[in-house]
Backbone as CSV, one residue per row, in Angstrom:
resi,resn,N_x,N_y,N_z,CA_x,CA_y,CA_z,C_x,C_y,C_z
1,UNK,-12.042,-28.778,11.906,-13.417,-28.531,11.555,-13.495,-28.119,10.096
2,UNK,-14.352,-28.753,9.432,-14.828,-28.564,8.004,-15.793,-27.751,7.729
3,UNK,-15.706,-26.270,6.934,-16.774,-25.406,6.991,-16.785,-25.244,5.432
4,UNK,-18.704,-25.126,4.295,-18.584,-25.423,3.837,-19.732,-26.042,3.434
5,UNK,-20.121,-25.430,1.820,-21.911,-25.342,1.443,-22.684,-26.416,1.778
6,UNK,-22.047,-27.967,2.677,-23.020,-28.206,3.297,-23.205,-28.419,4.778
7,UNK,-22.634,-27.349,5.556,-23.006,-27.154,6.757,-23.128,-25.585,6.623
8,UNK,-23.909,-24.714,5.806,-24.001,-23.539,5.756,-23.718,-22.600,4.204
9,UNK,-22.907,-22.686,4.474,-21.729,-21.729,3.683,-22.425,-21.277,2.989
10,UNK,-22.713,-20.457,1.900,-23.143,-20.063,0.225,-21.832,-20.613,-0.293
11,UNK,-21.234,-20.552,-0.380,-20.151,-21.661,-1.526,-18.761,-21.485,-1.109
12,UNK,-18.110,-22.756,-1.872,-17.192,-23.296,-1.282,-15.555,-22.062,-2.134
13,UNK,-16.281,-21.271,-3.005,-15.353,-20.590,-3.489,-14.793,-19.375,-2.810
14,UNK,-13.882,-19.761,-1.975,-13.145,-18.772,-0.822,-11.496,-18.244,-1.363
15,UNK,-11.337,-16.749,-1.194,-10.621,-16.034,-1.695,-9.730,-15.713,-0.362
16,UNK,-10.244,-15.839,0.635,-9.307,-15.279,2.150,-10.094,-15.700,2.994
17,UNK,-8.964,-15.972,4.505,-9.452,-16.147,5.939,-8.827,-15.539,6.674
18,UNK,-9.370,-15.135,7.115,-8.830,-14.394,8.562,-9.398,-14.783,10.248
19,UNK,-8.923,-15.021,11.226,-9.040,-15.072,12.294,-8.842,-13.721,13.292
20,UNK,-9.938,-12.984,13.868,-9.899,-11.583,14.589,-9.141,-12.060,15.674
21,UNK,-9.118,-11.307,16.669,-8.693,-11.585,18.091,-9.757,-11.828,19.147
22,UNK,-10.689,-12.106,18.551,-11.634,-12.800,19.303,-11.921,-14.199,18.796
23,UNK,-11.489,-14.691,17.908,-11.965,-15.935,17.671,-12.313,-15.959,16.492
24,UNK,-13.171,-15.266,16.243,-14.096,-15.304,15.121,-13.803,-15.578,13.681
25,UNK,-14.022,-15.980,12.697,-13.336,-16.678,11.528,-14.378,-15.832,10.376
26,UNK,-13.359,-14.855,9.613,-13.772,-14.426,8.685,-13.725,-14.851,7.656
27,UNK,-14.434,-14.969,6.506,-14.183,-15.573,4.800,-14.735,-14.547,4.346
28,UNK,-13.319,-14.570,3.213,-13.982,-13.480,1.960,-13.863,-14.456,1.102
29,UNK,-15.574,-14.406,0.350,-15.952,-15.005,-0.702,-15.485,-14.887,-2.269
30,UNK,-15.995,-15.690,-2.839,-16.218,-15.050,-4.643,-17.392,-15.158,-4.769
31,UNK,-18.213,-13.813,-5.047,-19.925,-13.745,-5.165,-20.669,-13.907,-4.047
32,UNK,-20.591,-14.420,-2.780,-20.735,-14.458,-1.758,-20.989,-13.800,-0.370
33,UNK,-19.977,-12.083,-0.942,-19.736,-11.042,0.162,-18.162,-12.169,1.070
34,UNK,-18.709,-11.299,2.356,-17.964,-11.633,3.956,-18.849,-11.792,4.553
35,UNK,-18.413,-13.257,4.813,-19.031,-13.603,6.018,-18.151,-13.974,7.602
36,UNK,-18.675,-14.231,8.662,-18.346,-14.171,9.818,-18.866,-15.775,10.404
37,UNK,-17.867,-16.015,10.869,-18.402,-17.459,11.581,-18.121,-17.151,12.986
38,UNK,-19.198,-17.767,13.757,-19.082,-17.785,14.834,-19.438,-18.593,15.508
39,UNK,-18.506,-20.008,16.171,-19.028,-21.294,16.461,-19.859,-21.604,15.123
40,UNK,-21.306,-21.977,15.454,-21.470,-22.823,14.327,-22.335,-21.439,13.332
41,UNK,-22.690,-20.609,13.944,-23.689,-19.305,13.278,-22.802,-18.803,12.070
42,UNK,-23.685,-18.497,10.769,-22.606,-17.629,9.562,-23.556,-16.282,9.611
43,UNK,-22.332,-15.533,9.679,-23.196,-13.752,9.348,-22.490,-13.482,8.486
44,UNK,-23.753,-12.929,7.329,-22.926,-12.350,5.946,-23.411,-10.839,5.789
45,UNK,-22.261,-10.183,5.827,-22.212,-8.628,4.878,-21.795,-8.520,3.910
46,UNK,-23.038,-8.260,3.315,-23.462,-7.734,1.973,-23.904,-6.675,1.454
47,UNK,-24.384,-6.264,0.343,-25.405,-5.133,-0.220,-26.340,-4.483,0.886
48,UNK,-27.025,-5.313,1.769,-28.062,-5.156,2.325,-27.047,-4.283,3.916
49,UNK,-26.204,-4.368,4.267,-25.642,-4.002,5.394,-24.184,-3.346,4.906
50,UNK,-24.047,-2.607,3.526,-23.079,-1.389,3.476,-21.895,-2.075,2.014
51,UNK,-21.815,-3.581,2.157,-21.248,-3.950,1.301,-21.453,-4.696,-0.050
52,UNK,-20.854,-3.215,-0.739,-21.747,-3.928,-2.184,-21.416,-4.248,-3.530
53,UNK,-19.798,-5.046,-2.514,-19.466,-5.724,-3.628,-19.097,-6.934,-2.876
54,UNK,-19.167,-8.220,-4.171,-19.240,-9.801,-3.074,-18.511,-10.470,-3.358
55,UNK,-17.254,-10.032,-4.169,-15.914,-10.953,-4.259,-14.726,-9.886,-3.840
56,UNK,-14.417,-10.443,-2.356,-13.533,-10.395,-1.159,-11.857,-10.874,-1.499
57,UNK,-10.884,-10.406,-1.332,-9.745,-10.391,-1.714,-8.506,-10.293,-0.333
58,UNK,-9.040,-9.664,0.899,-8.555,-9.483,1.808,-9.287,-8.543,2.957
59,UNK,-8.777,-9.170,4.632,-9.695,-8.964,5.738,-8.541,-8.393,6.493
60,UNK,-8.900,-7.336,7.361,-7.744,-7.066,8.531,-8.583,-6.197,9.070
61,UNK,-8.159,-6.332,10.718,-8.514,-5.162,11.769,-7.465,-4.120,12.211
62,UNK,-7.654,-2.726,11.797,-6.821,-1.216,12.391,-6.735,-1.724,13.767
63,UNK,-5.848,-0.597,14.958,-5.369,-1.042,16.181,-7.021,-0.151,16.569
64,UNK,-7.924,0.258,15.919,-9.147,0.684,16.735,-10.470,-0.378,16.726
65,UNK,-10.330,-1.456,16.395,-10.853,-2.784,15.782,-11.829,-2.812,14.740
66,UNK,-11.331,-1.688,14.117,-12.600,-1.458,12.721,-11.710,-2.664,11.732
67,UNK,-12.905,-3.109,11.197,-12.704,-4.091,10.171,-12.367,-3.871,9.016
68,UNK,-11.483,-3.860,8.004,-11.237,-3.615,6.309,-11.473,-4.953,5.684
69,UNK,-11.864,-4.400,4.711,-12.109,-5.462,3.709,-11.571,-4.978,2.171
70,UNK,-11.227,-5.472,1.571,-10.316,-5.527,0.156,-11.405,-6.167,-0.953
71,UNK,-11.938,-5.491,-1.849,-12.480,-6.196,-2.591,-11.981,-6.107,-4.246
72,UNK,-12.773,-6.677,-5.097,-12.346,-6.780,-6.345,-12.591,-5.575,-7.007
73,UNK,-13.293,-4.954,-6.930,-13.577,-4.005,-8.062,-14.217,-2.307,-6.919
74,UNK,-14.568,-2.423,-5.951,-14.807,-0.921,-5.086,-13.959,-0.868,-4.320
75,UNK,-12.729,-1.063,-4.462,-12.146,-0.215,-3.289,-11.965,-1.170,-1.968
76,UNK,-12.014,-0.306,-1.269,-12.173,-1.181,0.370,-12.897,-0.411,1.399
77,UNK,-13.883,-1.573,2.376,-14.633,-1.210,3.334,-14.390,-0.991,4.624
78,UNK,-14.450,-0.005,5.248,-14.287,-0.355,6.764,-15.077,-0.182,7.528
79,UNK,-15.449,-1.322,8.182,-16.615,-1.345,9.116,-16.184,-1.198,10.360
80,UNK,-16.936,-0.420,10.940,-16.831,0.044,12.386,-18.276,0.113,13.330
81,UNK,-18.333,-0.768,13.955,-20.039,-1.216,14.415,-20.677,-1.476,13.209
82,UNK,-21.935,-0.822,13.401,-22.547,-0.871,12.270,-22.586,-0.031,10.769
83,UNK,-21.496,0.848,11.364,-21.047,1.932,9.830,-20.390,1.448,8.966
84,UNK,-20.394,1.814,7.862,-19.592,0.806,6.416,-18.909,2.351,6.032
85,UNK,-18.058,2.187,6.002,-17.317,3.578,5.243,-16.488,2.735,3.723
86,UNK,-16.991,3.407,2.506,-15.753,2.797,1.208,-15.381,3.591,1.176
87,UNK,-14.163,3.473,0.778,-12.741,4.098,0.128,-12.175,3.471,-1.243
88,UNK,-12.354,4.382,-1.847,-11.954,3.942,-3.476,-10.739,4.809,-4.032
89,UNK,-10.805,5.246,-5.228,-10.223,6.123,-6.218,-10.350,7.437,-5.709
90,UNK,-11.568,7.680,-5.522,-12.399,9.131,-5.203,-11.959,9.724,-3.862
91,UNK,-10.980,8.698,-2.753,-10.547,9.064,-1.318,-8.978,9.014,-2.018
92,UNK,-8.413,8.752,-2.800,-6.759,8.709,-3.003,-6.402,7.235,-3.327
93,UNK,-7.195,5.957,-3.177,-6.319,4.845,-3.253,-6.218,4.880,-4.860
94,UNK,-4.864,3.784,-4.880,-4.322,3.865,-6.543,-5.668,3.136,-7.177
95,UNK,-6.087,2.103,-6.975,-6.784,1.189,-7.743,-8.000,1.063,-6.745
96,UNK,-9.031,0.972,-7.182,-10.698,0.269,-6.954,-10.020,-1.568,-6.978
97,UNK,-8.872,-2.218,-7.778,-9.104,-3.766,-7.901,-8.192,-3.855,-6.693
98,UNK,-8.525,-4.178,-5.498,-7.541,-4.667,-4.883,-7.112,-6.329,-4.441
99,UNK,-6.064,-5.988,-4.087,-6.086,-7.955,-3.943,-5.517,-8.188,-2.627
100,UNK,-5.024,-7.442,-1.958,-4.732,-8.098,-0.444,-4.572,-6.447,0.750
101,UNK,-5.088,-7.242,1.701,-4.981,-6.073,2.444,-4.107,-6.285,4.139
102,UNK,-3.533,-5.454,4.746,-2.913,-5.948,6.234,-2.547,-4.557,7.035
103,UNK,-2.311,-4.949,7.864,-1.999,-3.620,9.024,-0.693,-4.284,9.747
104,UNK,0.246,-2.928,9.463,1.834,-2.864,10.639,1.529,-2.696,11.879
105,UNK,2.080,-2.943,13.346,1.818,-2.515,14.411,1.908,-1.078,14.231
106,UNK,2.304,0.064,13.382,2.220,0.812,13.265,0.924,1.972,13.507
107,UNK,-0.067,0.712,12.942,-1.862,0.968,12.764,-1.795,1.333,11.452
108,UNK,-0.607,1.476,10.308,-1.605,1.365,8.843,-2.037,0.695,8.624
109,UNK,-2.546,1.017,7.361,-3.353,-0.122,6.441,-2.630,-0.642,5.239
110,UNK,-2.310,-1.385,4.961,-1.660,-1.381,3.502,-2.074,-2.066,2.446
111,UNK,-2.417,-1.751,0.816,-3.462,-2.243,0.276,-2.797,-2.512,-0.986
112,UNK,-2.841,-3.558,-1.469,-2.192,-4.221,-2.711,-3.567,-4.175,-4.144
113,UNK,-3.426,-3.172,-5.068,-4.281,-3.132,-6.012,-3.426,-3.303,-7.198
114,UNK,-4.411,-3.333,-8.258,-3.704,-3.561,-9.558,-2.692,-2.479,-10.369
115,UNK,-2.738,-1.368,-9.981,-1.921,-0.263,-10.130,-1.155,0.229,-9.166
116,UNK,-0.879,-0.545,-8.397,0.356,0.136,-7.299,-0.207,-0.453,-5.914
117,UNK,0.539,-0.097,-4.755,0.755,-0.291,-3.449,0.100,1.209,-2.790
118,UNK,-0.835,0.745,-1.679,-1.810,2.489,-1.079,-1.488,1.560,0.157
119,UNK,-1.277,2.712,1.173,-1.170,3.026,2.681,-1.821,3.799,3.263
120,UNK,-2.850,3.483,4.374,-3.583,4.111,4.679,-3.318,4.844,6.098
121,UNK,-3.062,6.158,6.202,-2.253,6.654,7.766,-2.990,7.868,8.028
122,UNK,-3.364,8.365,8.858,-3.558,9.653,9.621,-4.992,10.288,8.704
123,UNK,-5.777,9.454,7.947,-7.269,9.363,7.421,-6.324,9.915,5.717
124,UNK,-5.650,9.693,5.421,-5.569,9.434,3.973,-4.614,8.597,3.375
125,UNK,-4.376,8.355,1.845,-3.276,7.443,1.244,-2.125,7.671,0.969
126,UNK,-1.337,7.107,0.668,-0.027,7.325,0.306,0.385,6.446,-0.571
127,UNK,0.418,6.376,-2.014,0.334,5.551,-2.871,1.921,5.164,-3.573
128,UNK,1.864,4.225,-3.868,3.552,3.463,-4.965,3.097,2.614,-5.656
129,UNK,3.574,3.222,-6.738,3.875,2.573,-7.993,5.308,2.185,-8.438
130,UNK,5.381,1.875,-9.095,6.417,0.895,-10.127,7.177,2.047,-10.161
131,UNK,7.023,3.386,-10.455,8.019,4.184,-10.390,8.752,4.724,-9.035
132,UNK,7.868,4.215,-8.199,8.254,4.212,-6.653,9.494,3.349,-6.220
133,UNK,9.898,2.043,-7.100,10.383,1.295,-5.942,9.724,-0.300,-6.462
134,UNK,8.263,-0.496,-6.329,7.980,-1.659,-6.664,7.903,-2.425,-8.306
135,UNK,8.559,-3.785,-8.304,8.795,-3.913,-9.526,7.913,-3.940,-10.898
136,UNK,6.845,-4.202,-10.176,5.210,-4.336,-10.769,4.295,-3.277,-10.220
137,UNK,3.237,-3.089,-10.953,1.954,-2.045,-10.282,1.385,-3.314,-9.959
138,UNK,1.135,-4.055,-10.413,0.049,-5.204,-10.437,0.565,-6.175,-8.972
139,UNK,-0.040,-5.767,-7.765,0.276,-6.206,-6.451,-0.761,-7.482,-6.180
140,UNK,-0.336,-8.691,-5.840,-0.858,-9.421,-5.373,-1.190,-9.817,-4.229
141,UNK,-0.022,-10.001,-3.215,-0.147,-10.655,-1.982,0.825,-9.841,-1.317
142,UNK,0.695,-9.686,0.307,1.239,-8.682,1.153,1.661,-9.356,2.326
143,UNK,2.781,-9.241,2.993,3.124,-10.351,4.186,4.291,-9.485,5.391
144,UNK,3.962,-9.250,6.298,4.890,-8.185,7.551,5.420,-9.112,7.910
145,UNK,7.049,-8.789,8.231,8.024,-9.605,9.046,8.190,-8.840,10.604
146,UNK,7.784,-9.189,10.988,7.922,-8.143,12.211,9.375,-8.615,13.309
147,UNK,10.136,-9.784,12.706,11.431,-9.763,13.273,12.201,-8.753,12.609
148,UNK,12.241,-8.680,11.003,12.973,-7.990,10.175,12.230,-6.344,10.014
149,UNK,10.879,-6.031,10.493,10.464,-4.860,10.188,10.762,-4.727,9.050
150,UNK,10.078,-5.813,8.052,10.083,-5.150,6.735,8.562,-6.345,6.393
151,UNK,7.717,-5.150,4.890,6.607,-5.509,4.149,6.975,-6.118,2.704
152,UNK,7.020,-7.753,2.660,6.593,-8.258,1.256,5.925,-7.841,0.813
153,UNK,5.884,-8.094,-0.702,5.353,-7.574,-1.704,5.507,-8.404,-2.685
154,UNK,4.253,-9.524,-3.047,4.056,-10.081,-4.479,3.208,-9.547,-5.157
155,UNK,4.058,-9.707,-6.615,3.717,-9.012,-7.845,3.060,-10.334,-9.012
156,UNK,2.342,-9.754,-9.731,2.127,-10.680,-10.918,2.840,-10.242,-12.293
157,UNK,4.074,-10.882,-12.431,5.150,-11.005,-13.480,5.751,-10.201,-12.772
158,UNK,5.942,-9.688,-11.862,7.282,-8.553,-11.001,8.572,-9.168,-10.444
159,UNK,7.941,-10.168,-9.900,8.515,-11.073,-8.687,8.181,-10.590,-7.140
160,UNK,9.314,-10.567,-6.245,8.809,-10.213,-5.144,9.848,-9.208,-4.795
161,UNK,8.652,-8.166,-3.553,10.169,-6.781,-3.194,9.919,-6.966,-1.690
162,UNK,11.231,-6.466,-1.667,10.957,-6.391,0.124,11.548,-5.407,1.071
163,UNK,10.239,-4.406,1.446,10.156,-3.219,1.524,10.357,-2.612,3.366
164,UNK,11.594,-2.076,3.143,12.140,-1.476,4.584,11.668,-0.251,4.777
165,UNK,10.372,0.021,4.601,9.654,1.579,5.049,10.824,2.643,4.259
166,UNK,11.739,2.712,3.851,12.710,3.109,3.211,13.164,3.111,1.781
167,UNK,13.324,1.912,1.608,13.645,1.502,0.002,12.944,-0.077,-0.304
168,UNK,12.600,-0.099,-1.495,12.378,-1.282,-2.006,13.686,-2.223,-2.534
169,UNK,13.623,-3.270,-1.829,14.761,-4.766,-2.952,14.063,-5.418,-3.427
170,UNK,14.335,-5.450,-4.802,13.605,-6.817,-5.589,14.075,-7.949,-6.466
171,UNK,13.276,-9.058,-6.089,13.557,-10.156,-6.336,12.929,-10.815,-7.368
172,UNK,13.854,-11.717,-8.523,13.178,-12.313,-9.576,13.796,-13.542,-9.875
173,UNK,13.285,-13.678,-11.349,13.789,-15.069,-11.465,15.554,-14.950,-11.653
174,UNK,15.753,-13.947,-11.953,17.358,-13.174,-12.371,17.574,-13.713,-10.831
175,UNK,17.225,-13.610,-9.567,17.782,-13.573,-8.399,17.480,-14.976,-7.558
176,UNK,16.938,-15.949,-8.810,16.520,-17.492,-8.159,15.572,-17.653,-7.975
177,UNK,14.294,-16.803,-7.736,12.799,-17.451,-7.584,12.775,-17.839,-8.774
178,UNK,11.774,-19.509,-8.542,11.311,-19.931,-9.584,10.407,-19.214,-10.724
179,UNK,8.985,-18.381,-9.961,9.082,-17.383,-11.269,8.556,-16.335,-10.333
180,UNK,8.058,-15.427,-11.161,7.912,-13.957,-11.453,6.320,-13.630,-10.987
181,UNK,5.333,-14.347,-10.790,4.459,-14.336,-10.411,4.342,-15.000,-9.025
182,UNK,3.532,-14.116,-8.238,3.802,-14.110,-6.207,2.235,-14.260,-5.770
183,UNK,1.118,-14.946,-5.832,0.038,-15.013,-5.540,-0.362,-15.176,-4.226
184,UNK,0.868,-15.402,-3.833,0.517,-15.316,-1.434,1.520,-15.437,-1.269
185,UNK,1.561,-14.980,0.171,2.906,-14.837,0.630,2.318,-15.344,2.059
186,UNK,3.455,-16.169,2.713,3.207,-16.390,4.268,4.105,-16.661,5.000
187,UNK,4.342,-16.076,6.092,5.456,-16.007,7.493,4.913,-17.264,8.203
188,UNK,5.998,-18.333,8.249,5.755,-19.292,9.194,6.187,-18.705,11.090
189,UNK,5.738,-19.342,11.663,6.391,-19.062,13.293,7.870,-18.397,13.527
190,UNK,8.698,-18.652,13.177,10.194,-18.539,12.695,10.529,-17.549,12.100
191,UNK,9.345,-16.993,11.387,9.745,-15.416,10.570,10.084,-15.916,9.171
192,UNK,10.117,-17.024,8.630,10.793,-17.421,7.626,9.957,-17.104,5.985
C-alpha cells in the first residue's frame, strides 16, 4: 500500500515510521507534526492537541503504552490518552535536538540528541556524552539487539558504538566501516 499527498497525507517528506502493536502506522513528518494512520483515516498531532513542534525524528511506545515522540528542536513528547507531557533541557535531557528515539524491554526510553545520549528510567534522565563512552555527542540513529543485549549507537563523524549497559566499543573507519557518519541503523530478523 502506497500512502502519500495524494491519498491524504500533508506531504510526502517523512522522517520516521513506526508500527504500534495494534496496527496502527505512525509517521513523523518534516513540518507536518505526527500523524496516525488507521486503515484508510490520517490523525494528526499537532499544536492544536499538545504538540508543538512538526518535524518528527522518532516514535516509540513505554511498556505502559504511552507514546514518545522525538522531535527536532523541543525535546520529546509523551502522550498518554489525551495528555501531552514535554520533556526538554528543563526535565534533565542533554539536548532539545533530538534525532531518534526507542525503548529496551527494560521499559526505558533512550534518546539520541545532538549533545549526547539521555535515558529515560524511574521519571528522570541519565545522560552520556562523549566523555562517557560515546565517540560523538552528535547521536543519530539508535538500534537494540536483543539477542546480544546490547544498544547501537550512530554518530555523525563518530562512527558507530556498541553499548553493553556497561561499557561503550567503538567503531570507525580505523575499524573498516566505510565512513564515520551512521544515519540509521537496522536489525534484520537474524539480529544481524
Amino acid at each position: 500500500r502506497h500512502i502519500g499527498k495524494q491519498n491524504g497525507l500533508e506531504t510526502n517528506d517523512i522522517k520516521t515510521l513506526y508500527k504500534d502493536r495494534i496496527g496502527n502506522l505512525w509517521i513523523g513528518t518534516n513540518g507536518s507534526g505526527l500523524v496516525r494512520v488507521n486503515n484508510t483515516a490520517f490523525t494528526y498531532f499537532n499544536e492544536i492537541n499538545g504538540l508543538n513542534q512538526n518535524d518528527i525524528f522518532g516514535i516509540a511506545h513505554d511498556n505502559d503504552e504511552n507514546l514518545w515522540v522525538a522531535t527536532l528542536h523541543e525535546g520529546v513528547f509523551k502522550f498518554s490518552g489525551n495528555i501531552s507531557t514535554q520533556y526538554s533541557e528543563k526535565n534533565g535531557l542533554v539536548s532539545n535536538q533530538t534525532r531518534a528515539i526507542l525503548k529496551t524491554p527494560d521499559g526505558k526510553i533512550w534518546i539520541a540528541t545532538s549533545k549526547g545520549l539521555s535515558v529515560f528510567a524511574n521519571g528522570s534522565f541519565k545522560n552520556f556524552t562523549k566523555a562517557d563512552g560515546p565517540p560523538s555527542n552528535e547521536i543519530k540513529s539508535l538500534a537494540y539487539d536483543k539477542k546480544n543485549n546490547v544498544l547501537w549507537i550512530g554518530t555523525h563523524g563518530g562512527g558507530l558504538s556498541k553499548y553493553n549497559f556497561k561499557t561503550f566499543t567503538n567503531f570507525t573507519t580505523l575499524d573498516g566501516l566505510s565512513h564515520d557518519y551512521i544515519h540509521s541503523l537496522f536489525l534484520d530478523k537474524k539480529g544481524n
